[in-house]
Structures are given as structure tokens and as C-alpha cells.
Backbone as CSV, one residue per row, in Angstrom:
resi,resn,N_x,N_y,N_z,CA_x,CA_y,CA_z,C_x,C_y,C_z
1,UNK,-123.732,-32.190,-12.425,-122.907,-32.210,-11.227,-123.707,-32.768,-10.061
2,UNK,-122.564,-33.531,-8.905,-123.768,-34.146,-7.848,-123.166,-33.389,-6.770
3,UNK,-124.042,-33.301,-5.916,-123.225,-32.671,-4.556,-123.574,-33.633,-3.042
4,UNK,-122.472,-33.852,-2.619,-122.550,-34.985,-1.480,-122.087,-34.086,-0.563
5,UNK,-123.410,-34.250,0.794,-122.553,-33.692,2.218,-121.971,-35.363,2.913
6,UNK,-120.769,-35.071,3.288,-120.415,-36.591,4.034,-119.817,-35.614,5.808
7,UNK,-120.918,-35.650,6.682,-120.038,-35.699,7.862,-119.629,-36.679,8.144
8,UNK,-118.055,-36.411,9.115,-117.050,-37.283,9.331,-116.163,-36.751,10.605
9,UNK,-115.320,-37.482,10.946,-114.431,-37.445,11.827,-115.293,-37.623,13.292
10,UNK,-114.854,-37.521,14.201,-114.744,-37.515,15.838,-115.802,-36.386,15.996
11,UNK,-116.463,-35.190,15.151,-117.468,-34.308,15.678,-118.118,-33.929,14.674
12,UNK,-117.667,-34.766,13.641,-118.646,-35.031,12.259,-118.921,-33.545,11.703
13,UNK,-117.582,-33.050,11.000,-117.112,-31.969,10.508,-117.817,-32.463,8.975
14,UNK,-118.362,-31.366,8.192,-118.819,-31.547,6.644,-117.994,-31.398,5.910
15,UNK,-118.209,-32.680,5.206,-116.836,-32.866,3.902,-118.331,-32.172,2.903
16,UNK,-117.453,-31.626,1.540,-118.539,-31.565,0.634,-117.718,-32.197,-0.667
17,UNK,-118.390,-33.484,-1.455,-117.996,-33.904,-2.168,-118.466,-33.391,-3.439
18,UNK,-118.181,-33.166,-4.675,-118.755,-32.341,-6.009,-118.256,-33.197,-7.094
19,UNK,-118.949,-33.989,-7.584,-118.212,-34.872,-8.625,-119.490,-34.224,-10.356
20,UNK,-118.456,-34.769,-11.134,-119.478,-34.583,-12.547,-118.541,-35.691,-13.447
21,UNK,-119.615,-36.789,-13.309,-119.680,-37.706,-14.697,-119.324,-36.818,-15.479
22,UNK,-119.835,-36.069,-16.315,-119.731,-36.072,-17.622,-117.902,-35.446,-17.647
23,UNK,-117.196,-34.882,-16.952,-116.081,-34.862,-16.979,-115.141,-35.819,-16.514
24,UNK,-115.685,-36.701,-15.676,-114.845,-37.718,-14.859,-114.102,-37.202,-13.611
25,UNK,-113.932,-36.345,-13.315,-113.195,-35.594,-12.242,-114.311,-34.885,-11.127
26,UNK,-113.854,-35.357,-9.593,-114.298,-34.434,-8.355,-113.759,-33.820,-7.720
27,UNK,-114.332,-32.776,-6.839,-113.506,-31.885,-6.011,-114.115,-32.010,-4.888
28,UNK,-113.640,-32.224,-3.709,-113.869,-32.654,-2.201,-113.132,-31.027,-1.395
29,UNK,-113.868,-30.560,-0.412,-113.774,-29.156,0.083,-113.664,-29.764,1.921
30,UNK,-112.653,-29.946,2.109,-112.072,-30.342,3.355,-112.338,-31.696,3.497
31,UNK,-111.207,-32.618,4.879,-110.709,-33.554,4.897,-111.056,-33.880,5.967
32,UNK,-112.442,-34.094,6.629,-112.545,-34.360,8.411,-111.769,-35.937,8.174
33,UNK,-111.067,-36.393,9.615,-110.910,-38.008,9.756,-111.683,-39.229,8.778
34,UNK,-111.487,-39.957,8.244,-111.776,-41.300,7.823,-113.057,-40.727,6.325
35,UNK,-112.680,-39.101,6.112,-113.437,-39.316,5.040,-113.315,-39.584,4.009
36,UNK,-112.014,-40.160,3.473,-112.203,-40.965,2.561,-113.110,-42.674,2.580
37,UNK,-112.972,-43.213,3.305,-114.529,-44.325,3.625,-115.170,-43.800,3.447
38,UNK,-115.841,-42.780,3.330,-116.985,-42.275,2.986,-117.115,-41.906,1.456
39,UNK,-116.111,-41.279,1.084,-116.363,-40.858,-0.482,-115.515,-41.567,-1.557
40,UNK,-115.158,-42.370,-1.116,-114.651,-43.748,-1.902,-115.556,-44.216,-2.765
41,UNK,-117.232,-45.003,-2.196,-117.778,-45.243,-3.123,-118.779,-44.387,-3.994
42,UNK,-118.569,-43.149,-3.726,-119.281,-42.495,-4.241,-118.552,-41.844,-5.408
43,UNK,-117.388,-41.987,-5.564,-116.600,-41.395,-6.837,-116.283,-42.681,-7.506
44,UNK,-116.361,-43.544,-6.965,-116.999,-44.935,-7.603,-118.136,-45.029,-8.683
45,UNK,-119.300,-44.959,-8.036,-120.593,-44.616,-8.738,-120.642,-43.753,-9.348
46,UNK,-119.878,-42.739,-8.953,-120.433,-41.360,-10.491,-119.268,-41.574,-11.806
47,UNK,-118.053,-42.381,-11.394,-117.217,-42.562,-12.505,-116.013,-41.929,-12.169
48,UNK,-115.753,-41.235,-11.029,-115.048,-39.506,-10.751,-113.748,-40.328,-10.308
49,UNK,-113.083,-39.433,-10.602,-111.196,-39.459,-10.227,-111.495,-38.332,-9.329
50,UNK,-110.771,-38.157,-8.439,-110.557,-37.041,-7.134,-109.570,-36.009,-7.907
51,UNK,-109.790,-34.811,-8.482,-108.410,-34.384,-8.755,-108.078,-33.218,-7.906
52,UNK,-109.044,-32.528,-6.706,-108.659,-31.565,-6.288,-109.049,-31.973,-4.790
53,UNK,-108.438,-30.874,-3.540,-108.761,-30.997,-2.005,-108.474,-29.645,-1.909
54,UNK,-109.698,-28.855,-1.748,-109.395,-27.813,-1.249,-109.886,-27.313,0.217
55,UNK,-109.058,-26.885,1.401,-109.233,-26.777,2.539,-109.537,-25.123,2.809
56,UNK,-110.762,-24.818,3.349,-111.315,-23.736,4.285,-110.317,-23.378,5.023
57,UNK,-110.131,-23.897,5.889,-109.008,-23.904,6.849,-108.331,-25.066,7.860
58,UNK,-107.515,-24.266,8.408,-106.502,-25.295,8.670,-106.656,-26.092,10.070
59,UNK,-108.119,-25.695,10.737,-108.208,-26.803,11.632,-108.641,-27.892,11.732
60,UNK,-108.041,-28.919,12.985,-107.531,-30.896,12.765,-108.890,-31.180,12.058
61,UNK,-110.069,-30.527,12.765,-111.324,-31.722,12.346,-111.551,-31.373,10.737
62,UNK,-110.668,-30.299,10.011,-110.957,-30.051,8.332,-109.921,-30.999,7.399
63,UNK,-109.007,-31.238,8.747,-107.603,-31.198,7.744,-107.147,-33.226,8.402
64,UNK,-108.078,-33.750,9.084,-107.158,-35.132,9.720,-107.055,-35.750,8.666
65,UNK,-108.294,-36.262,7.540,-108.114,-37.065,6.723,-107.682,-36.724,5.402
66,UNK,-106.625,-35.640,5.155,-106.593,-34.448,4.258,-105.075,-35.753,3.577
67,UNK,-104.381,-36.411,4.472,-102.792,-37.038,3.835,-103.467,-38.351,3.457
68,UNK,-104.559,-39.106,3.561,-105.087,-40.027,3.516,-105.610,-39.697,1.901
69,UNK,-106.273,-39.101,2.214,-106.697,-38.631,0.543,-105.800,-38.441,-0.539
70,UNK,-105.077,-37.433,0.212,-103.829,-37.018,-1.335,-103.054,-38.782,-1.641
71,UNK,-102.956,-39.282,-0.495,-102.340,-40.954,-0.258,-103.039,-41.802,-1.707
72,UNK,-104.067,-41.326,-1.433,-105.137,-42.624,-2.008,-105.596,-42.455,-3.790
73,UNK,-105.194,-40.770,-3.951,-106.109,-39.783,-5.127,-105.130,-39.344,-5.871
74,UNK,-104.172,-38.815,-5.069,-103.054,-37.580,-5.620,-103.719,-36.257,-5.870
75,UNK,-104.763,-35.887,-5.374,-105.327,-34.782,-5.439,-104.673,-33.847,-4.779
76,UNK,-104.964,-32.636,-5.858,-103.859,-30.812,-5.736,-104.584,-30.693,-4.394
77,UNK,-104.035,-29.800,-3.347,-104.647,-29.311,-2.310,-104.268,-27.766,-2.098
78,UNK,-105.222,-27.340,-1.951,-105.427,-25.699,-1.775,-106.018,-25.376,-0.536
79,UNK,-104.882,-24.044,-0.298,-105.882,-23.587,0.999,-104.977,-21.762,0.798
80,UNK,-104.951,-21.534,2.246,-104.644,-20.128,2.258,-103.718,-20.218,3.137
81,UNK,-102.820,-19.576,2.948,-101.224,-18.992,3.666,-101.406,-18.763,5.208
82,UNK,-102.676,-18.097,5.587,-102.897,-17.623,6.894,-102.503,-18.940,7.444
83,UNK,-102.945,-20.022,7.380,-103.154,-21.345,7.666,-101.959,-21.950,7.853
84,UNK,-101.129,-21.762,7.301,-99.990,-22.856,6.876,-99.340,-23.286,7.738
85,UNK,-99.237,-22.649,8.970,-98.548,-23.623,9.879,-99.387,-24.204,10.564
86,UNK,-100.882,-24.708,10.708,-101.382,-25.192,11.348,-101.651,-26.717,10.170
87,UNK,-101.376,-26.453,9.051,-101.664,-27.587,7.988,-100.357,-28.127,7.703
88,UNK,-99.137,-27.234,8.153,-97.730,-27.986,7.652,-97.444,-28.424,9.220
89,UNK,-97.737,-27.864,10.245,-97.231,-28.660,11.626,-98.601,-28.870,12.315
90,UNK,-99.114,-29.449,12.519,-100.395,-29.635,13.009,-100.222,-30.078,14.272
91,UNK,-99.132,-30.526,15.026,-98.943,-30.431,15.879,-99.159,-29.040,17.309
92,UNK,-99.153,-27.841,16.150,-99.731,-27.094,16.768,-100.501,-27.062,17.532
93,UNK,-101.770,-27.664,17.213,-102.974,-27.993,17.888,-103.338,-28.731,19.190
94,UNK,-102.117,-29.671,19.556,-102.018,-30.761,20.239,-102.645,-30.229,21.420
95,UNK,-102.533,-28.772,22.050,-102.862,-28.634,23.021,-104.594,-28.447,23.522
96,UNK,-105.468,-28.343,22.342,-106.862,-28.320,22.311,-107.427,-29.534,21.425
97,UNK,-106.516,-31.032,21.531,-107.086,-31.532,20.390,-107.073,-33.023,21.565
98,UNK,-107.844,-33.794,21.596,-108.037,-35.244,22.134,-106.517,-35.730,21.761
99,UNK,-105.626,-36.587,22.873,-104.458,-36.902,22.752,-104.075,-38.273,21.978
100,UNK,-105.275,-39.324,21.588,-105.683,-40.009,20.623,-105.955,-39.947,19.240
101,UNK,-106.446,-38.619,19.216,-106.242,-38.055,17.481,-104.604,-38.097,16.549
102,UNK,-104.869,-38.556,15.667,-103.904,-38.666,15.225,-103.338,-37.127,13.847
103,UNK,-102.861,-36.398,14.334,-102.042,-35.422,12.994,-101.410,-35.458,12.642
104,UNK,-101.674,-35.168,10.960,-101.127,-35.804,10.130,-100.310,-34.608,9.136
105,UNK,-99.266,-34.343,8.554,-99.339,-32.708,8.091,-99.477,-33.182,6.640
106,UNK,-100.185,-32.393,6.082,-100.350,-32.433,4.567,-99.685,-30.924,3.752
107,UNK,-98.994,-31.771,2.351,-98.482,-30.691,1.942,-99.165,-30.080,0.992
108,UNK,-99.336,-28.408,0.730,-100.208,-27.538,-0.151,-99.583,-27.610,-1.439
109,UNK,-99.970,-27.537,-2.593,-99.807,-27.272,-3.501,-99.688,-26.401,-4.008
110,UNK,-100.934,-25.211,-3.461,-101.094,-23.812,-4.026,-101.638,-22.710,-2.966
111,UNK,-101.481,-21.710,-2.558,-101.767,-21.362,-1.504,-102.432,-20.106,-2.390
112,UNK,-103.549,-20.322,-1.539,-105.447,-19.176,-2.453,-104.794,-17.528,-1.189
113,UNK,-105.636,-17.074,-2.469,-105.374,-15.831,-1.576,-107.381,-14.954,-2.223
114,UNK,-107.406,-13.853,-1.628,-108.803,-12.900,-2.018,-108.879,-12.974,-3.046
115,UNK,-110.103,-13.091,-3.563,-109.955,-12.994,-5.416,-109.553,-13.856,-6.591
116,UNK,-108.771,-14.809,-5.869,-108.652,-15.652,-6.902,-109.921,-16.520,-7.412
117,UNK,-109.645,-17.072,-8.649,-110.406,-18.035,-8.830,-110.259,-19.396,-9.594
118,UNK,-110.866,-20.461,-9.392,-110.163,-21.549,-9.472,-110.978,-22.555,-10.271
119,UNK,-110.565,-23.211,-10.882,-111.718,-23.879,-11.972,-111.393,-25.148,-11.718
120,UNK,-112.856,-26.341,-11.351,-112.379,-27.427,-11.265,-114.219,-27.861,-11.571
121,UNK,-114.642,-29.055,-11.992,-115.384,-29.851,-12.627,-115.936,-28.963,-13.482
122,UNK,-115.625,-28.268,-14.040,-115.793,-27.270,-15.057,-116.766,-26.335,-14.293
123,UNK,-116.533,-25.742,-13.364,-117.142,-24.700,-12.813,-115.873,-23.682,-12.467
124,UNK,-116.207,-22.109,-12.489,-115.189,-21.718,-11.650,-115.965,-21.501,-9.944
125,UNK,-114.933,-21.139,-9.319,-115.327,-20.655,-7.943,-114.164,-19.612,-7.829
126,UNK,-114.514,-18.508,-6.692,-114.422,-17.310,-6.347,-113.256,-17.811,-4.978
127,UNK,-112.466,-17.468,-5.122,-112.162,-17.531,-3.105,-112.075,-16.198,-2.204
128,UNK,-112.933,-16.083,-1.153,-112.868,-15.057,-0.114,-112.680,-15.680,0.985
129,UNK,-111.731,-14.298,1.541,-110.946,-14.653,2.637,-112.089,-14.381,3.964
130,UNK,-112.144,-14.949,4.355,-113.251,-14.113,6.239,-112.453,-14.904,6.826
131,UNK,-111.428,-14.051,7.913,-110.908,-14.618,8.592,-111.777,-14.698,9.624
132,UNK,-111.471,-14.918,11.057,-112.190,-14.366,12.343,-112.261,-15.509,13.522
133,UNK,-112.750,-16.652,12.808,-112.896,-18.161,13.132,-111.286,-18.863,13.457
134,UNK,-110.178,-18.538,12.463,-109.119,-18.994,12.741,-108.573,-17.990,11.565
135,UNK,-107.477,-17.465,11.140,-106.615,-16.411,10.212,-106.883,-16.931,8.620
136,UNK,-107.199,-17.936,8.432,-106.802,-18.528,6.880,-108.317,-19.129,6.248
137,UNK,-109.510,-18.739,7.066,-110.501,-19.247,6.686,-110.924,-18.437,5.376
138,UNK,-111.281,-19.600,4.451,-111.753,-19.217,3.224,-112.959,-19.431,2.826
139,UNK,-114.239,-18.959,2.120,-114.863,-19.741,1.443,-114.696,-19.441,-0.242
140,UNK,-115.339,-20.489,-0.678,-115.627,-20.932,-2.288,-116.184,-21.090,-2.763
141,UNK,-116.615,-20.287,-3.964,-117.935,-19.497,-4.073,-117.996,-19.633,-6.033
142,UNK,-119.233,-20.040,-5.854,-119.638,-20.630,-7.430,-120.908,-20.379,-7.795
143,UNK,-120.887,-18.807,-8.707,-122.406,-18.036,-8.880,-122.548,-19.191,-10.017
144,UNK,-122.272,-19.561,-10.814,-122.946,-20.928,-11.470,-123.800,-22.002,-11.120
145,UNK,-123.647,-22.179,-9.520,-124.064,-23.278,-8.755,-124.955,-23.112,-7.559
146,UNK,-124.773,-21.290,-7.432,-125.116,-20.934,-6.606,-125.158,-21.621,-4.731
147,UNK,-124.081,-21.419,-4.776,-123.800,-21.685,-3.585,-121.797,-21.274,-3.155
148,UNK,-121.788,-21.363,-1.567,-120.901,-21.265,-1.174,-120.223,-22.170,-0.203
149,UNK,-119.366,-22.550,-0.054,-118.366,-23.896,1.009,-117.967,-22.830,2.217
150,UNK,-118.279,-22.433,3.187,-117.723,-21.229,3.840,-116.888,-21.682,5.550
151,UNK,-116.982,-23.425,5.416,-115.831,-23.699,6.509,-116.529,-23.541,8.077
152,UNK,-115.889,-22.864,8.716,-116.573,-22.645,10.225,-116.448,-21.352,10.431
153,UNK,-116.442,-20.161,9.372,-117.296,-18.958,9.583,-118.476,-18.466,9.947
154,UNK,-119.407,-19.120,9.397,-120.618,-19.169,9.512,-121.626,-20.079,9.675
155,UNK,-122.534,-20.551,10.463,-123.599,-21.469,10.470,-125.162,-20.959,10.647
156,UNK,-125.741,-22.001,10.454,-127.202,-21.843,10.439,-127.534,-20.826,11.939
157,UNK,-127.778,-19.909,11.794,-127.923,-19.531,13.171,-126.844,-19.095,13.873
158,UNK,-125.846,-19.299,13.749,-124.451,-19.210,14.419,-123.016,-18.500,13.468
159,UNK,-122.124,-18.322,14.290,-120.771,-18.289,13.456,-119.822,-19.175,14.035
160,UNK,-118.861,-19.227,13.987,-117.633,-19.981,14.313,-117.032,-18.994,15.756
161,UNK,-116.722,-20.171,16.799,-115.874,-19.937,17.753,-115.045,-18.658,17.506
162,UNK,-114.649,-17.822,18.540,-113.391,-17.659,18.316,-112.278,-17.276,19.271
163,UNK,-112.354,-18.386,20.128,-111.772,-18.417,21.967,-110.587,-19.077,21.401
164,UNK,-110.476,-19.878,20.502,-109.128,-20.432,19.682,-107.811,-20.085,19.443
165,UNK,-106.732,-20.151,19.387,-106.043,-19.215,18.830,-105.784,-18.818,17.926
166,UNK,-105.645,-17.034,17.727,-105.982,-16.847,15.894,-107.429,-16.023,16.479
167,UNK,-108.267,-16.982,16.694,-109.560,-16.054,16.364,-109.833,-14.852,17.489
168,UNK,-110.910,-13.693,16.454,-111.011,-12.682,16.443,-112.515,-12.227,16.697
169,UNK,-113.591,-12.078,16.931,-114.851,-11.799,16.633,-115.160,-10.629,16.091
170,UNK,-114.650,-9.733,16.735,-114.894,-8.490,15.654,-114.536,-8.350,14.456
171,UNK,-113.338,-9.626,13.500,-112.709,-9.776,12.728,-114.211,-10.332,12.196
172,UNK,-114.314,-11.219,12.511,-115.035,-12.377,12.277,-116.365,-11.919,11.383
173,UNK,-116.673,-10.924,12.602,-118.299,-10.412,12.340,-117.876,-9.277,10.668
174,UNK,-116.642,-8.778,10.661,-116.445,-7.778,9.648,-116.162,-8.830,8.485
175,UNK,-115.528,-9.844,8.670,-115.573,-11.038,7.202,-116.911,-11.481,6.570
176,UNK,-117.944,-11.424,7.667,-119.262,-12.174,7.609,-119.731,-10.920,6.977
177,UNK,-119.838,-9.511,7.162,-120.698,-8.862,6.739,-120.590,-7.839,4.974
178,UNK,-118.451,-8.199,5.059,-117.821,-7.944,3.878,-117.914,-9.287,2.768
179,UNK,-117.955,-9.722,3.375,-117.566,-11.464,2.299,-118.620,-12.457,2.109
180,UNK,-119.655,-12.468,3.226,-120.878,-12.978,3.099,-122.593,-12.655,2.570
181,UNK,-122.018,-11.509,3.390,-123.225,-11.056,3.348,-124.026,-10.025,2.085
182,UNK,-122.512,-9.900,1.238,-122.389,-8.941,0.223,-122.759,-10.627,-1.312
183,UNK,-123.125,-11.756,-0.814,-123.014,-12.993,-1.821,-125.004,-12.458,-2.374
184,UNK,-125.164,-12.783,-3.117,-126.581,-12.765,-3.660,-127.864,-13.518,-2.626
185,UNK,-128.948,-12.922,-2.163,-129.376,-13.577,-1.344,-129.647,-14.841,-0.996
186,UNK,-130.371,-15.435,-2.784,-130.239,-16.740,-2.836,-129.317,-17.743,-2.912
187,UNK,-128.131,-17.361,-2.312,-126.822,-18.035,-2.700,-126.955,-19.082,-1.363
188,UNK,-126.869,-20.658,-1.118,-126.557,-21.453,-0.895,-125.111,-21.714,0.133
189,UNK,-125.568,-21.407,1.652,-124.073,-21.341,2.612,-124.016,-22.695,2.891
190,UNK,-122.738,-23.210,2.902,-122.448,-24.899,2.945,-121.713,-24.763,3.817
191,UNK,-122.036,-24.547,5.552,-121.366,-24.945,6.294,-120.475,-25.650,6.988
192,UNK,-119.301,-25.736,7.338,-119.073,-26.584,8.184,-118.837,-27.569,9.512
193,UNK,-120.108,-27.306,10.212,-121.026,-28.366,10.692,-122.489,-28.015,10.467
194,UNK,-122.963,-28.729,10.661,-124.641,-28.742,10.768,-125.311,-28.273,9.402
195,UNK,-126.950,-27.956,9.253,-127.732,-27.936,8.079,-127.032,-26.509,7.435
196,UNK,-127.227,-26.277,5.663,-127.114,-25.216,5.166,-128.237,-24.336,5.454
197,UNK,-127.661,-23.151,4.680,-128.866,-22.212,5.277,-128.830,-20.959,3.834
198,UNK,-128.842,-20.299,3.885,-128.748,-19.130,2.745,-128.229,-17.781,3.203
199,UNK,-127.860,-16.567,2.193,-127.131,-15.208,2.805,-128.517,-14.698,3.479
200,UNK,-129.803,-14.564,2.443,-130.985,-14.184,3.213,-131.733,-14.466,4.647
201,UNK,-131.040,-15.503,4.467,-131.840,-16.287,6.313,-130.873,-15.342,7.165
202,UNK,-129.433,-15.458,6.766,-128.513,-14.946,8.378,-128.555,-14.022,8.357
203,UNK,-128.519,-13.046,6.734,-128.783,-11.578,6.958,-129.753,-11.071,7.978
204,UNK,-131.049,-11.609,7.646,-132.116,-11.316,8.224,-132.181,-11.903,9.912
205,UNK,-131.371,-13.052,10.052,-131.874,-13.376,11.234,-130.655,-14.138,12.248
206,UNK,-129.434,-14.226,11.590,-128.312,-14.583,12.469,-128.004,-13.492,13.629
207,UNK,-128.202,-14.099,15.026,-128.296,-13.279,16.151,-127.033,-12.540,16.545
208,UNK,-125.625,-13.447,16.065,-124.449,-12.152,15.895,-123.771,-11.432,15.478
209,UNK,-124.477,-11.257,14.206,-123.962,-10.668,13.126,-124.968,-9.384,12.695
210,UNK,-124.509,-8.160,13.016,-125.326,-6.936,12.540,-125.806,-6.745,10.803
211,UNK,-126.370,-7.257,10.088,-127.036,-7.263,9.204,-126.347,-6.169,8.134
């Protein structure tokens, strides 16, 4: 299996691309703007058909280039219910979003809920819900691979906004410490923006989150 970070869009939101030759099929974990130019030739080179899009959540900078893709791939798209009207009317957003951006609504296929789990390049992954950041944030979680896709819950050092509407911090901090922080230490957080980091680093040292 290969794993590609592609930031993208207008604030260079992390796409994570996951392809495996030996099956022919990839799975791409959110849709910032124009990222398909970006992972076009790279499912090129490994041989990969796109067959899945699964979205963290449902805000513009995860979800702009999300109808472009299914356009181009026909790839299933998954996300979580909390979300759904910000991924079926995205217009929602208009009022915190640059008036030049263009939204686009993409339709779900399957809507993830706690606990499920979902099998795609022959791995499974786990989905947990941490809301806090926005209602429908998910991450996706693959003790095989050790690592997790966890959206804009959590970052190196940081967590996700939550002056937004929807978000919660005390929610936030109780998703991070039920859903994250409970992952194996060495488990692999794949943010969405900026460098990864691990459960052990934030346990130990993320400044808003009580350990």
C-alpha cells in the first residue's frame, strides 16, 4: 500500500490518497478544491482505479473537490449523517466561505455512523465519531496500518476550531479524549491540515486537551 498526503484547495486542506497495486483500487479521505490534479497522476502510476471518497466531515475546504471526483472516478462516498446538510446544501456555508469559492453538493452513498467498519484496499478501518469541530466529524482508523485520518479534530499541537457553527469545545475535548486518545499510542494521527503527529505526542503534550 502507498500513502500520499496531497494538500489542496485555497488553505491547502490534506487530501490522503491510499492506493495498492496489487489490488488495483484507491481510497482518497476528503476532497479539498482541485484535488483531483493532484491525484490523477498518481493513481496513474500505481495502476489504481479510485473506488472510494470518504469524507471526515462536511466542511467546503474537505468537501469542494468531492463532485469533481465522483465526476471523474464514480467513487462510493461516505461520510456521517451529522453532516448531511452541509454536504447535500453547501450553500450553507456561504456565509463564512470567500464569495468566489465555488459549492458544489455531492451526493452520499452511505452514511457511517460509531463502530462501523469499512473495508477498502483490502484493509478494514474502524469509524469514530468526535464530534466538537463541526457535528459529523469522523475519523478512520486502521490497526493494520496503524494509523488514523481524523479530519479537523485534532492537530499537531492543536484541535479544531470551534467558533463555527455546530462546534462545541467541551464536546470536542470529550471526542478527543473518548475516541482519540483511547487509539494505541503508536497509532499514526493524519490530520487535516499541517504535519502528523501520534496519540502519544498529544496525550502527553497537546495544550487543550486534559490527557
Amino acid at each position: 500500500m502507498n500513502l500520499y498526503v496531497r494538500p489542496a484547495g485555497l488553505i491547502q486542506t490534506n487530501a490522503y490518497l491510499l492506493t495498492s497495486p496489487e489490488t488495483g483500487e484507491a481510497l482518497l479521505v476528503d476532497a479539498p478544491g482541485d484535488v483531483w490534479a493532484e491525484i490523477q497522476p498518481l493513481l496513474a502510476k500505481d495502476g489504481c482505479e479510485l473506488a472510494e471518497l470518504w469524507l471526515t466531515h462536511g466542511h467546503w475546504d474537505h468537501t469542494q473537490g468531492a463532485a469533481e471526483v465522483v465526476a471523474e472516478t464514480g467513487a462510493k462516498v461516505r461520510a456521517h449523517p451529522d453532516d448531511q446538510v452541509l454536504i447535500e446544501t453547501p450553500e450553507v456555508m456561504s456565509g463564512f466561505v470567500d464569495r468566489r469559492i465555488k459549492l458544489t453538493p455531492v451526493k452520499v452513498d452511505q452514511w457511517v455512523a460509531q463502530g462501523d467498519e469499512l473495508d477498502a484496499i483490502g484493509q478494514t478501518f474502524e469509524v469514530r465519531h468526535v464530534p466538537g469541530h463541526c457535528p459529523g466529524n469522523v475519523l478512520f482508523y486502521s490497526s493494520g496500518l496503524g494509523l488514523a485520518m481524523v479530519g479537523d479534530a485534532i492537530f499537531r499541537g492543536s484541535v479544531g476550531r470551534t467558533d463555527l457553527p455546530g462546534g462545541d469545545f467541551d464536546r470536542l475535548e470529550e471526542s478527543i479524549r473518548n475516541q482519540i486518545f483511547t487509539l494505541p499510542d503508536e497509532t499514526r494521527l493524519l490530520p487535516g491540515h499541517g504535519p502528523e503527529t501520534t496519540v502519544a505526542a498529544e496525550r502527553a503534550g497537546n495544550p487543550y486537551v486534559r490527557g
